[in-house]
Kinemage of the C-alpha trace (Angstrom):
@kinemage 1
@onewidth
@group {chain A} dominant
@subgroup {mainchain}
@vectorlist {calphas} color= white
{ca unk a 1} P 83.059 111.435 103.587
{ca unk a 2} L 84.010 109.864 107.113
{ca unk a 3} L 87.763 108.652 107.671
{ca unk a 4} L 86.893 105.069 106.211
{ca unk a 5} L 84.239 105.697 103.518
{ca unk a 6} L 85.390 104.082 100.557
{ca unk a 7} L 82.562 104.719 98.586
{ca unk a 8} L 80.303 107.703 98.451
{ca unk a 9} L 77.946 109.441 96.200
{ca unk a 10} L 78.662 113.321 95.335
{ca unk a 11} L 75.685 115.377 94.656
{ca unk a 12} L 76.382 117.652 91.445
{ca unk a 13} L 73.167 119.120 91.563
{ca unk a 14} L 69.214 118.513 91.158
{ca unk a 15} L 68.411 114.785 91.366
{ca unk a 16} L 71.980 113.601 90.288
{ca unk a 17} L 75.251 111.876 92.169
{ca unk a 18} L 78.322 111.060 91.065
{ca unk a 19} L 79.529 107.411 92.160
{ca unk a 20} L 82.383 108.304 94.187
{ca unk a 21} L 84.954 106.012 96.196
{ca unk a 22} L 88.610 104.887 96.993
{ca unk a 23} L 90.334 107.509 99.379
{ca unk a 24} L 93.221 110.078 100.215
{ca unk a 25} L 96.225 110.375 102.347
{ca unk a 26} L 94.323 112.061 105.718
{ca unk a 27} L 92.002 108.680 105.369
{ca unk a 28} L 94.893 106.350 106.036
{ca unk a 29} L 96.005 105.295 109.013
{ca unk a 30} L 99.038 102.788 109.965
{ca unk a 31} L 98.322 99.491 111.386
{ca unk a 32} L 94.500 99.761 109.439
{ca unk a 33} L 93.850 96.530 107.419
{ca unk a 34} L 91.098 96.308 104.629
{ca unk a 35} L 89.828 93.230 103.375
{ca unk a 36} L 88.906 93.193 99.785
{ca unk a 37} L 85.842 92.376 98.478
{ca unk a 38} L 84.800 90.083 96.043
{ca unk a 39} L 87.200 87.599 95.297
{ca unk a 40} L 88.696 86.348 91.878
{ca unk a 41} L 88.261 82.936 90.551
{ca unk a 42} L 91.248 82.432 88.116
{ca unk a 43} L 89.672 81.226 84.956
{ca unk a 44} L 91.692 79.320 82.044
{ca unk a 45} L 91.518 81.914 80.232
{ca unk a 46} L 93.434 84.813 82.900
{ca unk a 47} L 96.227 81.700 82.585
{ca unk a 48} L 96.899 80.586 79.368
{ca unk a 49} L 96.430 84.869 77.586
{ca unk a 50} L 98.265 86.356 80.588
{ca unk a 51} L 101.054 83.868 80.051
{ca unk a 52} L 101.256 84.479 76.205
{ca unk a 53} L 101.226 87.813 76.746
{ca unk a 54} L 103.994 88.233 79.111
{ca unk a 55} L 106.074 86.397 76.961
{ca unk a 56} L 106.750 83.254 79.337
{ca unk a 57} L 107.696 80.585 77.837
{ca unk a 58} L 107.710 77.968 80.507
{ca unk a 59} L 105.384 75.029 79.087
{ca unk a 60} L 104.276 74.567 83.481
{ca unk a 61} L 102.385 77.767 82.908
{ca unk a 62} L 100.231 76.659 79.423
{ca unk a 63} L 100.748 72.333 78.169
{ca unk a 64} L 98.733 70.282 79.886
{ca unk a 65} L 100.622 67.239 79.570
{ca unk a 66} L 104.098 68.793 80.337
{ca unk a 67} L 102.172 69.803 83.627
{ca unk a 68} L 101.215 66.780 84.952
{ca unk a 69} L 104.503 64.842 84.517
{ca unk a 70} L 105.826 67.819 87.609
{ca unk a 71} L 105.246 67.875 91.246
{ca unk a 72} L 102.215 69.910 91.190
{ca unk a 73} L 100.666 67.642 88.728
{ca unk a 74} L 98.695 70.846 86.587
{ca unk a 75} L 99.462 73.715 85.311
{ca unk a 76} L 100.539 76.554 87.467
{ca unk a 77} L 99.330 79.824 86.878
{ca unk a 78} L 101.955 82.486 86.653
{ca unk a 79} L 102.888 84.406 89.051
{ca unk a 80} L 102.438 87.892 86.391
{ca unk a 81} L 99.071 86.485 86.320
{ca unk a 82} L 98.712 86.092 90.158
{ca unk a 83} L 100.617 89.184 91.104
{ca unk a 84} L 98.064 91.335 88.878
{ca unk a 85} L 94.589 89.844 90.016
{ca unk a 86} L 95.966 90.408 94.026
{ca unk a 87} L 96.979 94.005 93.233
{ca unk a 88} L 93.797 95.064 90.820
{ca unk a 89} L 91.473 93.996 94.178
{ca unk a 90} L 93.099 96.125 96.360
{ca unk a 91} L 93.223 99.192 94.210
{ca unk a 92} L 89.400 100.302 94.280
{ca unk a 93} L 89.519 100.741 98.089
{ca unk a 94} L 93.487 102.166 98.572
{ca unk a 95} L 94.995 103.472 95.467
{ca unk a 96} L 92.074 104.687 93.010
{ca unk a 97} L 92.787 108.555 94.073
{ca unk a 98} L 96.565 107.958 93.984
{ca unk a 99} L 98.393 110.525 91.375
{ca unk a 100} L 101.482 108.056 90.775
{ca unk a 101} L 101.859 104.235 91.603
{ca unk a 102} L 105.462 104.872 93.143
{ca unk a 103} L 106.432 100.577 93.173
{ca unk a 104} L 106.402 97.348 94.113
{ca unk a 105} L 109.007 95.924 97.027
{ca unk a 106} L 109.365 92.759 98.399
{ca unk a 107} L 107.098 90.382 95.879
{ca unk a 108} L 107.206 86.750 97.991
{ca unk a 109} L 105.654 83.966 96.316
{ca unk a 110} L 104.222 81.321 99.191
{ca unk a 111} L 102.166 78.808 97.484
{ca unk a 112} L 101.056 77.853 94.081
{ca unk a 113} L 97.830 78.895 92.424
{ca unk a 114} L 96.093 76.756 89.712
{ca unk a 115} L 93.334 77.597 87.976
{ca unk a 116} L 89.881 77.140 89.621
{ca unk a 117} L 91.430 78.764 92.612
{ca unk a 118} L 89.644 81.800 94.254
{ca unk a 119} L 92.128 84.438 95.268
{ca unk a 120} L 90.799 87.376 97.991
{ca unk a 121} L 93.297 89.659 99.255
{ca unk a 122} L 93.517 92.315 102.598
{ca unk a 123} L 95.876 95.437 102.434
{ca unk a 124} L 97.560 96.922 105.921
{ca unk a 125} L 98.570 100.521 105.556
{ca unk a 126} L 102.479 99.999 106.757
{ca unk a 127} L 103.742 103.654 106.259
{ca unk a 128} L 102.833 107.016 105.259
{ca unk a 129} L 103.973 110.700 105.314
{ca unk a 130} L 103.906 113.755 103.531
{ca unk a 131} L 105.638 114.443 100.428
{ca unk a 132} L 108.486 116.887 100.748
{ca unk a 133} L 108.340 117.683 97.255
{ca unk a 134} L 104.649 117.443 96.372
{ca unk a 135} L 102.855 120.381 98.744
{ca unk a 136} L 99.485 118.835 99.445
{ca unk a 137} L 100.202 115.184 99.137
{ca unk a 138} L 101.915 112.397 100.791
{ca unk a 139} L 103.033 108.933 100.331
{ca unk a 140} L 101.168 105.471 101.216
{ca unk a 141} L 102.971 102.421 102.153
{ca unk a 142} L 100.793 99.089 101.804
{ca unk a 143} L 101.284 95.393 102.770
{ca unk a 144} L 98.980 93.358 100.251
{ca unk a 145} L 98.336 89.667 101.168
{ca unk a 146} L 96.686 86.862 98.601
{ca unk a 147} L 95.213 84.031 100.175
{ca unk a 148} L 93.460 80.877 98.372
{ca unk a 149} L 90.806 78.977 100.063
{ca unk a 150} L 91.474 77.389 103.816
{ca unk a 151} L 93.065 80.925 104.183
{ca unk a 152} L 96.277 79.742 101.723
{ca unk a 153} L 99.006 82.601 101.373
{ca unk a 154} L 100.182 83.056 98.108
{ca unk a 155} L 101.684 86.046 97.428
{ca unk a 156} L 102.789 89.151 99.623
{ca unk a 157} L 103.946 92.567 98.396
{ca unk a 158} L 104.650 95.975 99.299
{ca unk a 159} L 103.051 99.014 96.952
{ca unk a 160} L 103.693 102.547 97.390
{ca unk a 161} L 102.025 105.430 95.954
{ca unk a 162} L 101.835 109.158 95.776
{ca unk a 163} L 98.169 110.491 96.913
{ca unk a 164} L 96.700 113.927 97.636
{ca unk a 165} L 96.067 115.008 101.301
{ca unk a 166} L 92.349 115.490 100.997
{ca unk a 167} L 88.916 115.220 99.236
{ca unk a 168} L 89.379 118.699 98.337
{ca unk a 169} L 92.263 117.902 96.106
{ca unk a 170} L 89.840 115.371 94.077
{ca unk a 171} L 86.466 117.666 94.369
């Protein structure tokens, strides 16, 4: 697997592979930014169950009509709907290896999101070093950025998380 291969196929023998991807702490390097690919559309349905779910109560996030009588003029999705989505499309090419998701820092909330909107996200690696008390792993610091369309921030957080040095820690 080269330095930046997120995605690889393993051979485990004959005519077979193994779908492979995501990668470890020697792939990282500080300052590297990954865009994600695809993007989310945020469908009624991510609003109005993700809302019930986490037990918000704020009629701006679910009733129409209360909506439209604010300034945004529609329902807003939530931001623990928004804050999810931005983090689950970053995951497949930074974290998927990880062994512990170690938190979140520094949530900002820049714009509202409605739905209909089509969230993409990039990732810049801000930190890393090695573990002093995990031998054989070391610690990721990431930057994740949600935009909308016309390139739109909406939300900005820092993730860390605990990964293994190597491919031969995953093999």
């Amino acid at each position: 697997m080269n330095s930046k291969s997120i995605r690889t196929l393993k051979n485990i023998g004959g005519q077979r592979y193994r779908e492979c991807y995501g990668m470890f702490y020697d792939n990282f390097t500080v300052g590297d930014i990954y865009e994600h690919w695809p993007g989310r559309t945020v469908t009624e349905a991510d609003c109005y169950w993700q809302t019930h779910l986490h037990a918000n109560p704020h009629p701006l996030h679910f009733d129409d009509d209360f909506a439209s009588t604010t300034e945004f003029g529609q329902v807003v999705v939530s931001s623990l709907v928004t804050l999810p989505l931005v983090h689950s499309m970053s995951v497949a090419a930074t974290s998927v290896n990880a062994i512990a998701n170690l938190g979140w820092e520094h949530i900002r909330l820049s714009a509202p999101v409605y739905v209909g909107d089509t969230l993409c996200a990039e990732t810049e690696v801000v930190e890393k070093r090695i573990s002093s008390s995990r031998p054989g792993h070391g610690i990721v610091k990431v930057l994740t950025r949600g935009y909308k369309k016309d390139d739109v921030l909406v939300i900005t957080f820092e993730r860390s998380f605990l990964i293994a040095q190597s491919t031969a820690q995953g093999d």
